[in-house]
N, C-alpha and C positions, 0 to 999 in steps of 0.2 A: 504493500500500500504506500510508502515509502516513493517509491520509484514513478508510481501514479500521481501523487500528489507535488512529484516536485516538477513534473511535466507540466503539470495543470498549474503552479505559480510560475512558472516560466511563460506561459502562453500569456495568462494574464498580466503578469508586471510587464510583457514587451507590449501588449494592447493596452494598457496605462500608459507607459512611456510613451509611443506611440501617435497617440491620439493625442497628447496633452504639449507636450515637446514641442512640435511644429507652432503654436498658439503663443508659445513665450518666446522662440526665436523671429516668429515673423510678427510678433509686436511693436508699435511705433507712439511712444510715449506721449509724443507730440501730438500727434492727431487722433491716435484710437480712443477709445473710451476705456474705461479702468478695464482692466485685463483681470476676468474672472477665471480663477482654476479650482478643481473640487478638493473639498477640505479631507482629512482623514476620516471622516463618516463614510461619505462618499469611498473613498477605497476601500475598504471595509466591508463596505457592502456589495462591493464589486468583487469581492473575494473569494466571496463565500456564493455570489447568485449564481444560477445555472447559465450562463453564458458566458464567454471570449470574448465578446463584443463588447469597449467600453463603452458608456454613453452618462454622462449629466444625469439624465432622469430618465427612467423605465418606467413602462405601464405598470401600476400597481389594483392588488384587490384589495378590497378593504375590509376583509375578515378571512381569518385562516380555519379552514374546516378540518379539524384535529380525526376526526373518523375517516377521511381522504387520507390524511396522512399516515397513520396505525395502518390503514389498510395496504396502501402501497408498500410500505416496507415489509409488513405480513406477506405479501407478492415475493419480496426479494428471499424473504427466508422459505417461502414454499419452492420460488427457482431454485436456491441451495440445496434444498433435499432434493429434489428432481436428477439435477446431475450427480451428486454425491451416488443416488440411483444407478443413474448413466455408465456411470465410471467402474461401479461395481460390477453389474452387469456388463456391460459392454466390454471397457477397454482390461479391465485388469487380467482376463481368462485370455484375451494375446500376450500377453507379455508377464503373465506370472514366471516364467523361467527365465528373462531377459538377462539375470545375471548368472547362470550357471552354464551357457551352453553358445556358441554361435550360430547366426542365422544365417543362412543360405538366401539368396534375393528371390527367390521366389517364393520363401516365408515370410521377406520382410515385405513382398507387394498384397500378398493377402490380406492382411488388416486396411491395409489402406484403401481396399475396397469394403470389405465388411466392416471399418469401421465411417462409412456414407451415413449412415442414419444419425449416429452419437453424433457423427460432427456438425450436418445440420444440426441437432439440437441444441450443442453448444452454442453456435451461432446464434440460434433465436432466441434462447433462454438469453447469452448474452446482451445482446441487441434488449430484449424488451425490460431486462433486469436494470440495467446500466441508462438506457434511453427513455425509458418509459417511466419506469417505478420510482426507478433514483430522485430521478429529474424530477417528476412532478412531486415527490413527496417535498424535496427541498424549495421548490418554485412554491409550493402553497405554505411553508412554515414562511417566505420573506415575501411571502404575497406579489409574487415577481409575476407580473402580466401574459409576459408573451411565454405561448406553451411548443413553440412550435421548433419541437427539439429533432421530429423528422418527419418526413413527407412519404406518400406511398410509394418507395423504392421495390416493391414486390411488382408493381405494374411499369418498368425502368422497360425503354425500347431502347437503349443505349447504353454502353457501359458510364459514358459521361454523366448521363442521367442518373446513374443508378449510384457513382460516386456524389453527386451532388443532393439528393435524396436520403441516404441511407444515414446519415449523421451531419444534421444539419447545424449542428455545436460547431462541429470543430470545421467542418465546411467553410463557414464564415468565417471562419477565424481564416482560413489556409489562402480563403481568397482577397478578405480584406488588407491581410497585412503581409501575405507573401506574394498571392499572383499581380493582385496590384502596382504593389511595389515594384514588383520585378518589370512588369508591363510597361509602367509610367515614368519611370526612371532609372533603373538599372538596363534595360537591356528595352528601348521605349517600340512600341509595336508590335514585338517579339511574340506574340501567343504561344509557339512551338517553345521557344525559353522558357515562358515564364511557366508553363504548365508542367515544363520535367524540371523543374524547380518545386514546384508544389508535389509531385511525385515522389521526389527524391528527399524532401524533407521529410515526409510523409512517411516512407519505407524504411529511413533512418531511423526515427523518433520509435516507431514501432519496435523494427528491429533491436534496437536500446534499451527498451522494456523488457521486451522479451528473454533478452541475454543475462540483465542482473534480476529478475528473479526467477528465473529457469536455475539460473550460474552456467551456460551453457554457449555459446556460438552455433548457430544455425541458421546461418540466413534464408529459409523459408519463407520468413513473412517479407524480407527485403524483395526477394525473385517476384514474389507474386506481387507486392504493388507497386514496385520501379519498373522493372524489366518489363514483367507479362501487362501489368496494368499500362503503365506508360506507354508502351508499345500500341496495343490495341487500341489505348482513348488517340493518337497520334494518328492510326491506321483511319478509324472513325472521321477524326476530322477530315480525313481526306477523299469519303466518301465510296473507300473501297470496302465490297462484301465482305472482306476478311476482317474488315471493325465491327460490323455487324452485330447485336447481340445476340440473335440466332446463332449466325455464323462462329458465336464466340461459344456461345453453349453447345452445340452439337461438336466442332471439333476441334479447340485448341485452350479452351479452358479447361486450367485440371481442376479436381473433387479438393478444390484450396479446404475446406475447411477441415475431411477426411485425410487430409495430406499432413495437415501441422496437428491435428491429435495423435497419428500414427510415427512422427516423429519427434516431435517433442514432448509429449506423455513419457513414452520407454525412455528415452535419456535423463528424465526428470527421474524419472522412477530406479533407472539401475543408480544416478548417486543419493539418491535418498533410502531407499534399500538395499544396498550392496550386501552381503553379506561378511565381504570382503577389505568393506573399509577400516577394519581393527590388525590386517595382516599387514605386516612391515614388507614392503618391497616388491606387494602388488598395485 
């Protein structure tokens, strides 16, 4: 949690900086009017609210319905026993011997087919636990307006769509303060730039997560949203079949979610279960 939370004050104190920075450097004492900046209330509350997005003032409610909130989080702890579920059933009977034996590649593509169903579910459990549950419970305790944490990325005709959909948090965030950026003045016009800039910040930040609390190097999630994602929204924009979302799901999208529990589960799992961690000099 660690590792999540120092991501999440990074996003936010560059979208504080950010926003606020330009206002006192293009200040003109002489002519503007008093130069207003938000006090430490204001950060504070930006800290803690469900969005990247700074802004002065957010749509607010004006009462927080305490049974919305019990109940959402009640959501998150019923998602946790679901996969705790999952994991039992599903993934642990592949790889209960991962540390006493090696595997042959045709043992180790098995699971990564059978285990298709557990990783959709992760996925969704993910997605609605993290996007839905989280969000709203904290959005109704600071009575924070805007709910619109993601949009029907299930009905995505494009991968672009479907990255611009499927987490609309940090989306904002990726385009406000990097593809903009990137567009408007680092590299000006550029779309092809600035978009494998958001990519690649993108499949980094991830990848970084993944690695300190796995403790592990696997660049899996990097392949699949630099390379394969970048690749394909790039193909897309240029209007050939092979960006296609069709085109992408029938034949050169892999089973991503089947792929990184079939990989990073058992690695997670032989250094956490070794048997072997107490022998000297294995």
């Amino acid at each position: 949690m660690k590792i999540y939370d120092s991501v999440r004050l990074l996003m936010k104190q560059h979208a504080f900086v950010r926003t606020n920075v330009p206002r006192v450097t293009s200040y003109k004492p002489h002519s503007d009017k008093a130069l207003s900046l938000p006090n430490f209330q204001k950060f504070i509350y930006f800290i803690f609210a469900p969005t990247f997005i700074y802004r002065d003032e957010y749509p607010r409610t004006q009462t927080i319905r305490w049974k919305f909130v019990f109940y959402n989080f009640g959501e998150v702890l019923g998602i946790i026993w679901l996969l705790s579920l999952v994991v039992e059933r599903f993934l642990i009977p592949h790889f209960e011997d991962i540390c006493l034996r090696k595997y042959t590649l045709s043992e180790v593509m098995v699971p990564v087919v059978a285990n298709s169903l557990p990783g959709i579910l992760f996925m969704l459990c993910g997605f609605y636990s993290v996007l839905h549950s989280f969000q709203n419970a904290f959005a109704e305790m600071l009575t924070f307006g805007d709910r619109m944490f993601y949009k029907e990325w299930w009905t995505s005709r494009s991968l672009s769509e479907y990255y611009r959909t499927w987490n609309v948090v940090v989306h904002d965030w990726l385009f406000t303060y990097i593809y903009k950026d990137m567009y408007e003045i680092v590299v000006p016009k550029s779309k092809v730039v600035a978009k494998l800039a958001v990519f690649l910040i993108s499949a980094v930040i991830h990848e970084w997560i993944l690695s300190n609390v796995l403790k592990l190097f696997l660049p899996i999630q990097f392949t699949q949203f630099f390379i394969a994602g970048a690749v394909l929204a790039l193909l897309n924009m240029l209007d050939l079949p092979v960006g296609s979302t069709q085109y992408t799901n029938e034949n050169l999208a892999p089973p991503s979610s089947s792929t990184s529990c079939s990989f990073y589960y058992p690695d997670s799992w032989e250094r956490f279960e070794s048997p072997f961690d107490d022998v000297v000099g294995v």
